[in-house]
C-alpha positions in Angstrom: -50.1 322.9 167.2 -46.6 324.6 166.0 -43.1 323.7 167.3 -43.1 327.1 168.8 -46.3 326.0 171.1 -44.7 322.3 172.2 -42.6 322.3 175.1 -40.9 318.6 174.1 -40.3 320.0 170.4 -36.3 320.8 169.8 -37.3 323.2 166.8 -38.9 325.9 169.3 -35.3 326.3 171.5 -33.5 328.0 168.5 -34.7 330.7 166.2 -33.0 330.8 162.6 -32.7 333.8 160.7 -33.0 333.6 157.2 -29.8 334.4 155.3 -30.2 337.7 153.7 -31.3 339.0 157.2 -28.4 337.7 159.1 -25.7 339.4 156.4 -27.5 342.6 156.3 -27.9 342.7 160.0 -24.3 342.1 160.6 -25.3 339.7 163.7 -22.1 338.5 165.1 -21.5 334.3 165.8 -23.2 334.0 168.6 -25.6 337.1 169.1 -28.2 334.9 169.8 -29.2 335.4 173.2 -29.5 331.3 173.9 -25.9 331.0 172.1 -27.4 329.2 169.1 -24.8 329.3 166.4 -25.6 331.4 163.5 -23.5 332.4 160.3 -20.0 334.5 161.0 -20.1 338.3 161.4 -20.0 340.5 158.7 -18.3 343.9 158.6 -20.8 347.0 156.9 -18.2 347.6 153.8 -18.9 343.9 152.9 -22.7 344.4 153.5 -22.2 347.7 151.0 -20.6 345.7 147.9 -23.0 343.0 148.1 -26.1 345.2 148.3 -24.0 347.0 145.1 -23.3 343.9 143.2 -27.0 342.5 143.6 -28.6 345.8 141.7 -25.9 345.7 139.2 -26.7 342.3 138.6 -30.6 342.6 138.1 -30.3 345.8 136.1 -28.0 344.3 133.3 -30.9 341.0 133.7 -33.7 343.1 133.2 -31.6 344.4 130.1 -30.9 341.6 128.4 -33.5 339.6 129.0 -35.6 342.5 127.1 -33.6 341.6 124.4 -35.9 339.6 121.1 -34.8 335.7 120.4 -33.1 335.7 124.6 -35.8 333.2 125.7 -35.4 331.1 122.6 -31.7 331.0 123.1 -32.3 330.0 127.3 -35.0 326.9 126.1 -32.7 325.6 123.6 -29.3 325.5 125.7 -31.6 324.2 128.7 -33.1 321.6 125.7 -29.2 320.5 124.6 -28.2 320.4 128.4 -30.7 317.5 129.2 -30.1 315.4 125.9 -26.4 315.4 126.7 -26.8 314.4 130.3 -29.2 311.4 128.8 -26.8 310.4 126.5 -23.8 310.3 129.5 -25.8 308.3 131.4 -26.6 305.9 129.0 -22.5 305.3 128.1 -22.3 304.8 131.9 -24.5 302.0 132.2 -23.4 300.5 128.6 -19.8 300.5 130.2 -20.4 299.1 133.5 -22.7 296.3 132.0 -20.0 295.8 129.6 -16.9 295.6 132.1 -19.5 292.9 134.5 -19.5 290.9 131.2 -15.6 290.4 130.4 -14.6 290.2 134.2 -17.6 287.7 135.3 -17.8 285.7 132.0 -21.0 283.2 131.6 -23.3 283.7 134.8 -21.6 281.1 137.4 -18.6 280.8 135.8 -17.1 280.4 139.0 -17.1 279.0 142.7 -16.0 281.1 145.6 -14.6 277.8 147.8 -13.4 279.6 151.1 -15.3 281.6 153.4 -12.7 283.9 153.0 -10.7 283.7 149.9 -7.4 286.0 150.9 -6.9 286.9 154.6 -3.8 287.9 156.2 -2.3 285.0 158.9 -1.5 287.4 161.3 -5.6 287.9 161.4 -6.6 284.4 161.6 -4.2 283.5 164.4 -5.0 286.6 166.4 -1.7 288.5 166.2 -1.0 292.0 167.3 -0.2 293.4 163.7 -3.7 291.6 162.7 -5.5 295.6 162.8 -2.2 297.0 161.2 -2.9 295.1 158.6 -7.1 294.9 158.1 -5.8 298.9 157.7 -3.6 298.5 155.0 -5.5 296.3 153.3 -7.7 298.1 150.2 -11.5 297.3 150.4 -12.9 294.0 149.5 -14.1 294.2 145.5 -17.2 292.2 144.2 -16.4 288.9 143.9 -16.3 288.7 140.0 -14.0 291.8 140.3 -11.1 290.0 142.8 -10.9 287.0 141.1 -8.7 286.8 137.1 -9.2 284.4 134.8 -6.4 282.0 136.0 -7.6 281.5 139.1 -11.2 281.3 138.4 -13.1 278.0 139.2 -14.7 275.4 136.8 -18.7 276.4 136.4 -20.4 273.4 138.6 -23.2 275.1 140.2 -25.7 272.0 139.0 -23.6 269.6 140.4 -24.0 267.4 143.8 -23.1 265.5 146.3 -25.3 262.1 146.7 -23.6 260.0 149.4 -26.3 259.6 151.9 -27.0 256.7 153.5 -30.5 255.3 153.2 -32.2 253.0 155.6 -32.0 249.8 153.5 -28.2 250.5 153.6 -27.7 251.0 156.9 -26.7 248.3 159.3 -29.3 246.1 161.1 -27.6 244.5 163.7 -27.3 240.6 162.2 -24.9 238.4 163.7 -21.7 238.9 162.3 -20.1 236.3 159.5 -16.5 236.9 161.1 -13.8 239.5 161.6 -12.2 241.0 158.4 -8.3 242.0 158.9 -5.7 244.0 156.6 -2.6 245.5 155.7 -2.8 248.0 153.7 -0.2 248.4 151.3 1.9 251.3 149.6 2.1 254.6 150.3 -0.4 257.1 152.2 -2.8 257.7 149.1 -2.7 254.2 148.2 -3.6 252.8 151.3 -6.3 255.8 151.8 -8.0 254.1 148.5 -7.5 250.4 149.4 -8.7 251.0 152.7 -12.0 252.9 151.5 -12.1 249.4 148.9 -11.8 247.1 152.3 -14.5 249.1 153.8 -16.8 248.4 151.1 -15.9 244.3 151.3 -16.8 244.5 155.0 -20.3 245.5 154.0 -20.7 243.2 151.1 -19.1 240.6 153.6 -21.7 241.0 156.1 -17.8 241.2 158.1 -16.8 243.1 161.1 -13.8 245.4 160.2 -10.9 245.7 162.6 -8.7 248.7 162.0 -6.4 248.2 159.4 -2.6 247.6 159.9 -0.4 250.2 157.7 2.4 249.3 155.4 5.6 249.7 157.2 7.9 248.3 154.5 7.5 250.2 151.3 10.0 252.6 150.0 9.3 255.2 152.1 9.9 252.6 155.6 7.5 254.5 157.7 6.6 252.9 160.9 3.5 255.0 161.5 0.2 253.2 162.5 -3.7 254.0 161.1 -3.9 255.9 164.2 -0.8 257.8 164.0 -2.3 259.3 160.3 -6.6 259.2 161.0 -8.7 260.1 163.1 -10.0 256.2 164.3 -12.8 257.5 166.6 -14.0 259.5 163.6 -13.6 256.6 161.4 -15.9 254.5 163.5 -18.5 257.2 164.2 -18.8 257.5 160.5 -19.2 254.0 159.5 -21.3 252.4 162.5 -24.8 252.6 160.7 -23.5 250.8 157.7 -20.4 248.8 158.6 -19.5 247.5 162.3 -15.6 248.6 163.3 -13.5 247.8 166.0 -10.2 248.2 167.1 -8.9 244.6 167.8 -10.2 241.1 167.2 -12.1 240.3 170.8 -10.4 238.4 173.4 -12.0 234.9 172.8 -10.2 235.1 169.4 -6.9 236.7 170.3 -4.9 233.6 170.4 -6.1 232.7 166.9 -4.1 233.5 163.8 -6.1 235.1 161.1 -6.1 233.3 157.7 -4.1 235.5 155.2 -5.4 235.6 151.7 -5.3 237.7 148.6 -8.3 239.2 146.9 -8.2 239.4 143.7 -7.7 243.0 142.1 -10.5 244.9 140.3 -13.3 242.7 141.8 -16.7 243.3 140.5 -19.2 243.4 143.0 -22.2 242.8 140.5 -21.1 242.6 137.4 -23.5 244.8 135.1 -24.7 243.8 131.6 -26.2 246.8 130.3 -26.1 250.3 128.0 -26.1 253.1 129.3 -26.5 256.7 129.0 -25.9 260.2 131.4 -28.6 262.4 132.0 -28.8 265.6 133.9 -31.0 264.3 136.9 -29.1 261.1 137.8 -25.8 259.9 138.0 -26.6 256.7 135.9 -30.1 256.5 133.1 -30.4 252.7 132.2 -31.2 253.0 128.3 -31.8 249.4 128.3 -31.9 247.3 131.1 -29.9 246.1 133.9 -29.0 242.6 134.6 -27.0 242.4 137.8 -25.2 238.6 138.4 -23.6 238.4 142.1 -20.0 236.6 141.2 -19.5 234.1 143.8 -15.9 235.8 144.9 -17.4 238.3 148.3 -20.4 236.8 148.6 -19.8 233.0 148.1 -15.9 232.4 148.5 -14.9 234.7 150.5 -17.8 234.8 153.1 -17.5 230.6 153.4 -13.6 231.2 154.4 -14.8 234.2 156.6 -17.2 231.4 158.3 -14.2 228.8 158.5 -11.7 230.7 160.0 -13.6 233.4 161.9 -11.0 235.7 160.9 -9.2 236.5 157.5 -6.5 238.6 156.8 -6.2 240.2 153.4 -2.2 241.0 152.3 -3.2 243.6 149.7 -5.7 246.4 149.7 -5.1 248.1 146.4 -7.6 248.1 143.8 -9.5 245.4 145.2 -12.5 246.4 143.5 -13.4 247.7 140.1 -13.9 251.3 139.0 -17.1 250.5 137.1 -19.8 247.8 136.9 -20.3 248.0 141.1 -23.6 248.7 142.9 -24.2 252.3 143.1 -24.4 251.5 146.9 -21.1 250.3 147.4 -20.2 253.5 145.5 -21.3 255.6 147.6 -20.4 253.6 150.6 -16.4 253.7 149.1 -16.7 257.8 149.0 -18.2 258.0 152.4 -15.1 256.0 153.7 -12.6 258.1 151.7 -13.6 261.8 151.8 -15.6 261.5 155.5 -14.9 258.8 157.5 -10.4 258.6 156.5 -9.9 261.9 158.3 -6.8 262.9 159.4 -5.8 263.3 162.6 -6.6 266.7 164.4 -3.0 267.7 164.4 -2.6 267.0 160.6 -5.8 268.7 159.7 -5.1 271.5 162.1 -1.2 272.1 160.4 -2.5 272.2 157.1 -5.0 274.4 157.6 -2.2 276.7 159.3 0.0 276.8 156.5 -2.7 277.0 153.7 -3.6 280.2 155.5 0.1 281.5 155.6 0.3 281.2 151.5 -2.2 283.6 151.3 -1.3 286.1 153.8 -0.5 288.0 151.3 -4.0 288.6 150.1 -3.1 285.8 147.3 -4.3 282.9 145.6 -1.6 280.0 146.0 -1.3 277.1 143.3 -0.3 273.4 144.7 2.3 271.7 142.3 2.2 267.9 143.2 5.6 267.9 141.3 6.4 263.8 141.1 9.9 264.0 140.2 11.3 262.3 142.6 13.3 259.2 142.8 11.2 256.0 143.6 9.0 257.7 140.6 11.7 258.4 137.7 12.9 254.8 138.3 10.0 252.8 138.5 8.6 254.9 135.0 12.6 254.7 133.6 12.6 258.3 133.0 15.8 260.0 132.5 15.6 263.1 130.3 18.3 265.8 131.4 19.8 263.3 133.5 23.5 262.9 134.4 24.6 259.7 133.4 25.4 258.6 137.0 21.7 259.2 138.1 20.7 257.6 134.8 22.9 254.3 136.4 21.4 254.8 139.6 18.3 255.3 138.9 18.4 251.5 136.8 19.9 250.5 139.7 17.1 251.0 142.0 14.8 249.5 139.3 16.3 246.3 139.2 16.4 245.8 143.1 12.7 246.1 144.0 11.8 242.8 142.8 7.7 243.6 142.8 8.4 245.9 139.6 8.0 244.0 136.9 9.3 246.1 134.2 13.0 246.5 133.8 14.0 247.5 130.5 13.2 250.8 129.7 13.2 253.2 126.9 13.4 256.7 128.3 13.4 258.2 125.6 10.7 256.7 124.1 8.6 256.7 127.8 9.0 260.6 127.7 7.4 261.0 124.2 4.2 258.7 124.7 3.5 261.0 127.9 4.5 258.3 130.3 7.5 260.5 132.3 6.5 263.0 135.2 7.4 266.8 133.9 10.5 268.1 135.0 10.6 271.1 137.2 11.9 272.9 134.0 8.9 271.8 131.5 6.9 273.1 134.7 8.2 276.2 134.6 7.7 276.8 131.3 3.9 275.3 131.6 2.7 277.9 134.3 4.5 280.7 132.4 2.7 279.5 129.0 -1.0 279.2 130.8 -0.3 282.5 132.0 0.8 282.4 135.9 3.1 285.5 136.9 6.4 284.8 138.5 5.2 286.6 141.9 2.9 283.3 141.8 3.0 281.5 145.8 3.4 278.0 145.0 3.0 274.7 147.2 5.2 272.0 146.3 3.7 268.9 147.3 6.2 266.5 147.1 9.3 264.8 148.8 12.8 265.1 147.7 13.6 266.6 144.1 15.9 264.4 142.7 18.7 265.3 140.4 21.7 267.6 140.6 19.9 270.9 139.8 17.0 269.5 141.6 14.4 272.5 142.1 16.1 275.3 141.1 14.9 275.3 137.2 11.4 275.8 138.4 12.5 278.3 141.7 14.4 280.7 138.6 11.2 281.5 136.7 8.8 281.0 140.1 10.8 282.4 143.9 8.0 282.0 145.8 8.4 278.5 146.4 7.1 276.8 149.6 7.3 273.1 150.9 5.9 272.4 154.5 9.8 273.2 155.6 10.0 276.1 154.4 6.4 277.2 155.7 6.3 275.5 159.2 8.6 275.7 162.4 10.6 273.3 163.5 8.7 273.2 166.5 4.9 272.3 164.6 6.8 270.2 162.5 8.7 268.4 165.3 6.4 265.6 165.2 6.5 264.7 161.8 9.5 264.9 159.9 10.1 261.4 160.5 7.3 260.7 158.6 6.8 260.3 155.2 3.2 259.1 154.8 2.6 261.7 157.8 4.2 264.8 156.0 2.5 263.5 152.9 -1.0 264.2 154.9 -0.1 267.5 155.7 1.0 268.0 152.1 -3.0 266.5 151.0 -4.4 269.0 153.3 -2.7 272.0 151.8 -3.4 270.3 148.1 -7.1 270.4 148.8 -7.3 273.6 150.1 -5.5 274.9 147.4 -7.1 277.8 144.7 -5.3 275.6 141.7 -3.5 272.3 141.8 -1.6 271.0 139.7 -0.3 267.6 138.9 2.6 266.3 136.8 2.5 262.7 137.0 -1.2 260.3 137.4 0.1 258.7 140.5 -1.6 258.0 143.6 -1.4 261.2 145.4 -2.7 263.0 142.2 -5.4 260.9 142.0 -6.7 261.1 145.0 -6.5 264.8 145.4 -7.9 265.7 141.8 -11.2 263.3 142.9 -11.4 264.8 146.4 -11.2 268.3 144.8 -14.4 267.2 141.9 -16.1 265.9 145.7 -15.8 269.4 147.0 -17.3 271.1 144.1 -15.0 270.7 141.2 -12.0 272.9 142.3 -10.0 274.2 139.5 -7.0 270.9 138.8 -5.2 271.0 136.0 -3.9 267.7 134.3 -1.1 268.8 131.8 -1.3 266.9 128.4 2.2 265.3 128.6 2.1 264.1 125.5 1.6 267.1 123.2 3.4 269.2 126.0 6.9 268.0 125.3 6.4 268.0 121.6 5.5 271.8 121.8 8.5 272.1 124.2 10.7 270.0 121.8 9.6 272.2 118.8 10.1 275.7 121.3 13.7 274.8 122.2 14.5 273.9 118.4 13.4 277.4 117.5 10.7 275.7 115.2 7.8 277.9 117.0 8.1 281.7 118.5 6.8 281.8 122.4 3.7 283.4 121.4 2.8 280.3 119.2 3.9 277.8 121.6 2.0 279.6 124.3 -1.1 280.3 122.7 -1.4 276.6 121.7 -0.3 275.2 125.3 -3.2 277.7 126.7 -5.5 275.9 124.1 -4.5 272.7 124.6 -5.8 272.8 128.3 -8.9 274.5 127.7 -10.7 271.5 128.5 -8.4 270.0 131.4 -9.4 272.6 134.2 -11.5 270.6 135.8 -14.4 270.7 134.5 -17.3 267.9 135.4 -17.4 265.2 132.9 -18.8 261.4 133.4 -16.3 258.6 134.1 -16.7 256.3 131.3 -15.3 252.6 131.5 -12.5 251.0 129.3 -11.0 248.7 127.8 -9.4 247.1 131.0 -9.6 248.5 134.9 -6.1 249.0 134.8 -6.6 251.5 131.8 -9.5 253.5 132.5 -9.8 256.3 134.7 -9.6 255.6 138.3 -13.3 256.0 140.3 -11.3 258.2 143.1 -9.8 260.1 140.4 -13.2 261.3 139.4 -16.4 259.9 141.3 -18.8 261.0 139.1 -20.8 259.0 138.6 -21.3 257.4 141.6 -21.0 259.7 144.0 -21.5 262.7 142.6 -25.1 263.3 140.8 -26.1 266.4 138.6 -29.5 268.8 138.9 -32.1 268.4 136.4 -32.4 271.7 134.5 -35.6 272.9 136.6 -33.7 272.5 139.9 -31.3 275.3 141.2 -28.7 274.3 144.4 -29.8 271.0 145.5 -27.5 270.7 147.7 -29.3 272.9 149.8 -32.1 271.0 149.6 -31.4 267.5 149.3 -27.8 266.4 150.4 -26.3 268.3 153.1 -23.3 265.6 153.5 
């Protein structure tokens, strides 16, 4: 059946002409007689010259092609066209296979860590200019295409959580031995860790935990209480299958006054007598064999005063248990504490996340500086370089006055060139520019006050686009706050995390605790300046002894290696020396894929 013969077929309503009819029959627009649209009228002279031009064409053909050696000619220009459009089409491919390799680098060089890696603020909180702007903005490129080297994250694609609780861990409802009590001590990221330790002893303790008093008289003098900072209901949801919290001791002991102790520091749990060795699948490979002794400190002396009393008190929380040589349990149980159960409160988490998203409403990266020159820090470590004197003098003033510092006399000088001073917001300066960050570069300065007389302003000359949480909330969101340090110094962890790059200047306890949370998430890019051979090459550049390209080719390879980048953490010589366990929880908390597996995380940890 044709078109012409169906009633329900479009094609039979409208008869085309074919071309050379319509322009030899000079039918106008719409001559149709249904008013279907045909080709625009044209007038008999035009009809005459084409008509003309067409037989003049084919007669000089005819003549030409009559001609000996014109199909030879035709085959071989039709022979050289097709090679040459082979050969283009190969350089194409060769160069867009080429330009994939030098922007992506090694496949999974990289992590994309946000959902959205650059969107405008105005978008995410809904403003009016938000379609103004998605306008504006040039189409998303691939994401190996958007994203330069200096920004790009440490490869960690066969790398894990493994935090999950299993049911011999969990909690089975035994009586309690007694109510375990403490105050926390230090500032926020110190009490954050020694809390996460005291959750741990509550377990081992068979204890219940009462929330956790907070240091109110440390330098900062910040009267804010665990609640204040975390988010307690989420801290108790978190915890109840393993370890039973509460918010007060129960009435029947109210009247009683806990017994106050201090635990020793750097307490091992089991102390482990073995060799050992990494090995892609798991976090820990016993080469040998273990031999695990329970010390009598939790489980035998501190559990029989627990029993006594009913309910102990413990005046410190710091470093109350070892980095290494602990069960791989009460590893897992201290991460679960710090990175999911010690939330911050919904107002913190909420601000942070606000002004994380306002440093890249620009469509840019932002890098976090934890810049840890500040005052409390320059005198404790006795640092002093480009110092007036008077700060110098006040600075050894400070020192001698806080009576739990133990070390008084100082050598700057000497502290500075063994690595052991924070970098100034000069040597920074010079840092970024030498690893290669542009001066349009939005930075976060996580930190309080600056101290000294220029303060900020070497680092804000080379680097304007400097923020702090002043500068980036109103005085309205940040109403609440200001009269809290440890509570602006949450807000400032939030934004850290979140952070494309961080940066720290000094191992204290904020850096630690952000640089571990960051390997947690997936080993976001944090950079750990090598003091030590930093101010030598800085020493040598301001002496003329090296041109900028040498010093900054050998500062950019002189990091290489200190990006981030997953590596086991080994144990030392002494606790206090080794690297921290919440500086980098691996092992322990973190596990690696065996070499057959690909994203296990999707398949076997979802915490």
């Amino acid at each position: 059946m044709s078109s012409s013969d169906n009633p329900n077929s479009c094609a039979g309503d409208i008869h085309f002409m074919p071309r050379r009819r319509v322009i030899e029959s000079g039918a106008s627009e719409f001559d149709h007689e249904d008013g279907a649209k045909l080709l625009p009228a044209v007038a008999d002279d035009d009809v005459k010259h084409a008509a003309s031009f067409r037989r003049h064409v084919h007669r000089h053909w005819l003549q030409v092609a009559g001609r000996p050696g014109c199909c030879l000619l035709l085959l071989a220009f039709s022979t050289i066209s097709l090679f040459v459009k082979f050969m283009l089409l190969n350089s194409f491919e060769e160069m867009r296979l080429t330009r994939s390799h030098n922007i992506g680098g090694r496949a999974g060089n990289f992590i994309v860590r946000h959902k959205t890696l650059y969107q405008p603020y105005s978008a995410l909180t809904g403003g009016d200019d938000s379609a103004a702007v998605a306008q504006n903005q040039p189409d998303p490129l691939p994401e190996k295409l958007q994203i330069p080297e200096i920004w790009k994250q440490p490869e960690s694609e066969d790398y894990y959580k493994c935090i999950n609780v299993t049911k011999k861990e969990q909690w089975n409802d035994t009586e309690t031995n007694g109510y375990l009590l403490a105050r926390a001590n230090g500032g926020l990221n110190q009490m954050k860790t020694g809390i996460s330790d005291l959750v741990a002893i509550a377990k081992i303790m068979n204890a219940t935990l009462v929330l956790p008093s907070l240091d109110h008289r440390s330098f900062w003098t910040d009267s804010s209480d665990f609640k204040d900072i975390f988010d307690w209901q989420n801290f108790i949801e978190v915890l109840r299958d393993e370890v039973h919290v509460v918010e007060s001791l129960p009435s029947e002991l109210a009247t009683i006054k806990p017994f106050e102790t201090a635990p020793v520091s750097w307490s091992k749990v089991f102390f482990t007598l073995h060799s050992f060795s990494l090995s892609p699948a798991h976090s820990l490979s016993n080469a040998i064999t273990n031999i695990y002794v329970q010390p009598r400190y939790y489980r035998v002396h501190m559990v029989s005063l627990l029993k006594r009393h009913k309910a102990i008190c413990l005046t410190h929380t710091d470093s109350r248990l070892a980095n290494n040589g602990v069960a791989e349990s009460t590893q897992k149980l201290r991460c679960r504490a710090m990175y999911k159960a010690l939330r911050f409160n919904p107002e913190i988490e909420q601000l942070g996340n606000k002004l994380a998203a306002r440093l890249r409403s620009n469509g840019k990266p932002y890098l976090a500086l934890h810049l840890r020159y500040e005052k409390d820090m320059l005198a404790f470590t006795g640092c002093s370089h480009n110092l007036t004197e008077a700060e110098d003098e006040e600075l050894m003033n400070l020192r001698l006055n806080v009576r739990h510092w133990k070390v008084k006399d100082i050598n700057a000088t000497q502290q500075r060139l063994i690595g052991e001073c924070p970098m100034t917001p000069r040597e920074v300066a010079v840092f970024l520019q030498a690893m290669g960050y542009p001066s349009d570069t939005n930075i976060y300065i996580v930190a309080g006050n600056i101290y000294s007389e220029s303060g900020i302003e070497p680092l804000k000359a080379k680097y304007p686009n400097i923020f702090t949480h002043s500068s980036l909330a109103t005085e309205e969101e940040l109403q609440s706050f200001k009269q809290y340090q440890n509570q602006l110094a949450a807000l400032d962890y939030v934004v850290a995390l979140e952070s494309d790059v961080f940066v720290y200047t000094y191992d204290g306890n904020m850096a630690k605790a952000v640089q571990g949370h960051r390997r947690f998430e997936g080993f976001r890019k944090t950079i750990s300046p090598d003091r030590t051979n930093f101010v030598d090459l800085i020493d040598q550049l301001d002496k003329g002894a090296v041109s900028w390209e040498e010093f900054s080719s050998k500062v950019t390879e002189l990091h290489k290696e200190r990006m981030g980048l997953p590596y086991p953490r080994r144990p030392g010589k002494s606790s206090k020396l080794e690297e921290n366990f919440y500086a980098n929880p691996y092992p322990g908390c973190i596990c690696r894929n065996s070499d057959g597996e690909k994203h296990p995380s999707k398949k076997r940890n979802k915490s």
